[in-house]
N, C-alpha and C positions, 0 to 999 in steps of 0.2 A: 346736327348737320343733315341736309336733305340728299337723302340717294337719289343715284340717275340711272342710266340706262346710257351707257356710254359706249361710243365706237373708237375703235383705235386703227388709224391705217397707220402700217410700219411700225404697228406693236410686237413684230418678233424681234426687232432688232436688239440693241443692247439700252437705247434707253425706253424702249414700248415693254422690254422685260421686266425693267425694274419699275415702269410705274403701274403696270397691271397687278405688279403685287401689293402695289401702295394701297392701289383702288379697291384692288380686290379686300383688302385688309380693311377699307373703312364702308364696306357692304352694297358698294356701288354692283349695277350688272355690267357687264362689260361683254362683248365682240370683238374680236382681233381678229379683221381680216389678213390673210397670206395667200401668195401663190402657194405653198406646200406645207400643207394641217401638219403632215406626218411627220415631216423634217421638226417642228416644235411642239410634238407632243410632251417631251421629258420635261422643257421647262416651264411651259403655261396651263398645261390640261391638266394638272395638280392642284392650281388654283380655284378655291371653290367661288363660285358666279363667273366664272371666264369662260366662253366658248369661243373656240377656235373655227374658225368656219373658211374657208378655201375660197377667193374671190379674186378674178379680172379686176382691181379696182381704176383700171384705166378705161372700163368698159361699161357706158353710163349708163344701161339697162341693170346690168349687176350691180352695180355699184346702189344706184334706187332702190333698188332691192332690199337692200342691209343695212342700209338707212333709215326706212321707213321703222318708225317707234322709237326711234331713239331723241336723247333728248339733248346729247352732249355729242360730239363731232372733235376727234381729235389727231390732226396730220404732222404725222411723222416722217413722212416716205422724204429719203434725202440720199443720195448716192454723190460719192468723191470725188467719182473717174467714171469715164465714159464708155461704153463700147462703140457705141454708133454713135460720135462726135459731128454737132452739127457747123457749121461753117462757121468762121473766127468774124467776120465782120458779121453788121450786126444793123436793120435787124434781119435773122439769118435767114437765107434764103433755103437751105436744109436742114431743120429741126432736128437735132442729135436728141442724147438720154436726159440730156439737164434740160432741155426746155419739153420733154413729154414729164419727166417725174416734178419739176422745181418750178415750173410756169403753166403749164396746160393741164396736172390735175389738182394744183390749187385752184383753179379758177372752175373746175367741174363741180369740185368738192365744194363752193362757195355757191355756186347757182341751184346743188341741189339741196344745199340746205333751205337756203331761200325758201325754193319750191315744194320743200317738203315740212314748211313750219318750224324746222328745227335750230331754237335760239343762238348756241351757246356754240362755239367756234374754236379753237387754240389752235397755233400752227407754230410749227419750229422751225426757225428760220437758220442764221447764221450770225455771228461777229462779224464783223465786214461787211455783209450782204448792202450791196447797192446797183442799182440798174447800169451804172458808170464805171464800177472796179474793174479792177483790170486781168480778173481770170473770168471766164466764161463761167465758174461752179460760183461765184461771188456774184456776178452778173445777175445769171438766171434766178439765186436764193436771193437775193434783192429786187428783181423783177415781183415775181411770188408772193415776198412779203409786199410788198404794194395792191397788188390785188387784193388780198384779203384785208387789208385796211379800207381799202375801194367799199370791198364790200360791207362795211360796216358803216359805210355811210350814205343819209340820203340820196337818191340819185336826183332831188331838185336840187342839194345843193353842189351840186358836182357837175351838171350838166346835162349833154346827154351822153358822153362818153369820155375817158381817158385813154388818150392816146397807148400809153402803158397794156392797153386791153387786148388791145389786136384787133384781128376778122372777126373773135366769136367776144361779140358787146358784153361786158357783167357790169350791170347798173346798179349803183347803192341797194342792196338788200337788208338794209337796217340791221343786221347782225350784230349781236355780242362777240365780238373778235378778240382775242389777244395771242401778240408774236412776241416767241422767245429767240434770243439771239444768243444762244451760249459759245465762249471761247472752247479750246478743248475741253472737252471730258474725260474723266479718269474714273476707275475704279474696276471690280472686277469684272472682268470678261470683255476691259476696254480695248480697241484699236491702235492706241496710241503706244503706251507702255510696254505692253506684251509684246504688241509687233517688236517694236526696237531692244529689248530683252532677249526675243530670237532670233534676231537677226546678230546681233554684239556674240550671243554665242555660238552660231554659227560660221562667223566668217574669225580667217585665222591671225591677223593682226593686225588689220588697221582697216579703218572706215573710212571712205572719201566721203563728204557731204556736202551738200547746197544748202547756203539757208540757215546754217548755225548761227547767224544774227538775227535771225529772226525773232520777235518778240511776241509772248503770248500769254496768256493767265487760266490758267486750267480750273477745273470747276468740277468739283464733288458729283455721282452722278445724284446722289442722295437730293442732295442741296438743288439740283436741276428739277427732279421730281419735285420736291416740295413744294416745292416754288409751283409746278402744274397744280397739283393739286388742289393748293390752298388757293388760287385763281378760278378756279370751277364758279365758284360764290361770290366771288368778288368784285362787287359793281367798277370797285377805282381801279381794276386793272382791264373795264373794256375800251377799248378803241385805239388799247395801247400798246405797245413793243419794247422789252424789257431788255438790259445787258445783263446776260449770268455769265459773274468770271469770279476766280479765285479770291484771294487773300492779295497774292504775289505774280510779280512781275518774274518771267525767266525769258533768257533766249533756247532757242533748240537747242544748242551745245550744250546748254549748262543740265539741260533736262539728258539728255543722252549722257552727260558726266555722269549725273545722279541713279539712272540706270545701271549704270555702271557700277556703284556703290554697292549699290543695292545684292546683285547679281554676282561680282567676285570676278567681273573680267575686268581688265586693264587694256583694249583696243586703243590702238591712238585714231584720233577722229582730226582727219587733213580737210580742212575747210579749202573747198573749190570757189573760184572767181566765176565773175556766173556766166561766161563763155563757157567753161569746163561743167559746170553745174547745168548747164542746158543740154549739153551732151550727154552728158551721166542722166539725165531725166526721159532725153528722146531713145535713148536705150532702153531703159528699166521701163519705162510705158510699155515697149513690147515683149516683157515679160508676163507671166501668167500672176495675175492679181495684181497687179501697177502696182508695185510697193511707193514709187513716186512718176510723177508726168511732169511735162512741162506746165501745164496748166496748174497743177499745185505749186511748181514755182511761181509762179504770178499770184499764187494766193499769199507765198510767204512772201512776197515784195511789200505785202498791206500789215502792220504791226497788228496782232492778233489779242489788242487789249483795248480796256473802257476805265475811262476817268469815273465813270458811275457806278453808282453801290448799289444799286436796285435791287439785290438779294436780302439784306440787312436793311435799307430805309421802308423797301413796299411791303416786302414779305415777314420780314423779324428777323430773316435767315442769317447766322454769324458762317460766312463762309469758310469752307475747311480748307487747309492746306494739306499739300499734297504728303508734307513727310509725316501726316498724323496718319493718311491712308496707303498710300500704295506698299507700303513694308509689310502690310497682312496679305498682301495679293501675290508678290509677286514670289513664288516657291511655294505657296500655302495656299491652302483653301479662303476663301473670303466669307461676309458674314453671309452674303447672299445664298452662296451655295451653300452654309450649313442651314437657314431658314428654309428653303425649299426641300431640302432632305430632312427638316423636324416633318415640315408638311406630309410628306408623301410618308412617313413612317405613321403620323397618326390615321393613314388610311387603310 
C-alpha cells in the first residue's frame, strides 16, 4: 500500500482521533491542523508521523500554508449547534457557524486543492444532508457535500457555475472526491452515549424528551474509519458519497433504554409532543453546551437511517452493532485508550 502525506482538518475531534491512529499505524505522515496544539497533546502527539500544528484554517493564507506538499486532504470540521446562528430563511442573508464551518470552508478547502495540485479529497458529510431538509445543520452538510462533488467534476461539463456556489464561483476542479455520510457514531470517547449516560445519572427521576420516535442506525467509529481509510486508493470510491450506518434500526427511546441498562439507573423517559418538545429545546439551547436546540429537533423530524449497505458491498465492512461495543466503554476504559497508553509507555 502507498503512503501519503495527509492533512486532517477536525482531526482533534473524536473521529480525526481515531483515524490519525489508523493512519498513523499504516506509515502515512499526517498534519492535524487545530486552533489549540496544547489542548491535544495527550492524545495525538504520542502518535509517531503525526504533527500537530496550530492553524486558522478558515484563513486561506494559513490554510495554503499547510497544504502545500501534501498529497491527501481530509475534512472533518462539522459542528451541531451554533453560537452565531445565521438567519432561518434561506438563502441567508446573515451567515451563522454552519454556513462559515459546513458551506464556505468546504469550498476554500476545494479550490485550494485544485490550486495546489493536490489529488485526493474526502469529506464527511452527514445522513440526511440535503440542500432542502429541514434543520439548517442538515441544510448547510448538504449544501457542502455538493460542492465538493462540484468539485470533482469538469467544469465543461457543468457549465460555468452552479447555483449551489454562491458569490465565491468553484468550477470543476477535477478532483478525486469522496463523501461520507455516517448515521450516529458510537464508541469511546463518543457524544452520543456518554452525554445520555450522564445526563440519566444526574437527573433524579425522570427524563422529559423530544424525539424518542426518532429513528437512527449507529455506526461503529472503527467501521467509519475503515471505511476512510481503505478509500484513500480506491479509484470505485471517487466521485462518490457513501451511507455508513449500523447493523440495526433503533428509535432514541429505545437507545436511551439501553443506556439505561447498561448504567444501572431506572429514569422514567416522558415523551413530549413536539409543542412541549420545542419548548424544552428553546430552553436547553440557552444552556451552556446546547445539550439540545430546536434545530436538532428538525434534524430528528428526518429518520436517521439508509436502506444501503455501503459499508459491507464497497468496503467488505461487516458492520458492528452497538451491544458488541458500547458495554467495554461505558464505566471502563475502551480499547482505544488502552492502545494509546501501550503507545506512550513504549516511549
Amino acid at each position: 500500500m502507498a503512503t501519503h502525506k495527509i492533512c486532517i482538518l477536525g482531526g482533534t475531534g473524536f473521529v480525526g482521533r481515531h483515524l490519525a491512529e489508523h493512519l498513523s499505524q499504516d506509515g502515512h505522515q499526517i498534519r492535524i491542523l487545530t486552533r489549540n496544539r496544547e489542548r491535544n497533546r495527550e492524545n495525538l502527539l504520542v502518535l509517531p508521523q503525526v504533527e500537530v500544528i496550530e492553524c486558522n484554517v478558515h484563513n486561506p493564507i494559513a490554510l495554503e500554508q499547510q497544504l502545500k506538499g501534501r498529497d491527501v486532504v481530509i475534512n472533518l470540521v462539522g459542528i451541531l449547534n451554533e453560537n452565531r446562528p445565521g438567519r432561518s430563511d434561506y438563502p441567508p442573508e446573515r451567515h451563522g457557524d454552519f454556513e462559515k464551518n459546513h458551506i464556505e470552508l468546504p469550498r476554500l478547502v476545494a479550490n485550494l486543492c485544485g490550486h495546489l495540485g493536490i489529488p485526493r479529497l474526502l469529506h464527511m458529510s452527514a445522513l440526511g444532508a440535503n440542500p432542502i431538509a429541514p434543520s439548517a445543520y442538515l441544510r448547510s452538510k448538504g449544501i457542502g457535500e455538493e460542492i465538493i462533488r462540484q468539485s470533482g467534476e469538469n467544469s465543461a461539463k457543468n457549465g460555468y457555475f452552479n447555483y449551489l456556489n454562491g458569490p465565491k464561483l468553484l468550477w470543476g476542479r477535477g478532483l478525486k472526491v469522496t463523501s461520507f455520510r455516517p448515521s450516529i457514531i458510537f464508541g469511546e470517547g463518543d457524544s452520543f452515549f456518554n452525554r445520555f449516560a450522564q445526563l440519566l445519572r444526574n437527573i433524579p427521576f425522570f427524563l422529559p424528551m423530544a424525539g424518542t420516535e426518532a429513528k437512527m442506525q449507529p455506526v461503529w467509529i472503527e467501521d467509519v474509519v475503515s471505511a476512510f481509510v481503505q478509500s484513500i486508493d480506491d479509484e470505485k470510491t471517487y466521485g462518490k458519497a457513501f451511507d455508513l450506518c449500523g447493523p440495526k434500526v433503533y428509535t432514541l427511546g429505545e437507545l436511551i433504554a439501553y443506556t439505561q441498562s447498561l448504567i444501572g439507573t431506572h429514569r422514567k423517559v416522558i415523551a413530549l409532543c413536539p409543542l412541549l418538545g420545542n419548548l424544552q429545546a428553546g430552553l436547553m439551547e440557552k444552556l451552556p453546551g446546547k445539550v439540545l436546540t430546536r434545530d436538532n429537533l428538525k434534524s430528528l423530524s428526518v429518520d436517521n437511517i439508509s436502506s444501503k449497505k455501503d459499508l459491507q458491498e464497497v468496503f467488505g465492512i461487516q458492520a458492528t452493532a452497538i451491544e458488541s461495543i458500547v458495554p467495554t466503554y461505558l464505566g471502563g476504559k475502551g480499547q482505544h485508550t488502552e492502545r494509546l497508553s501501550a503507545i506512550r509507555n513504549r516511549r
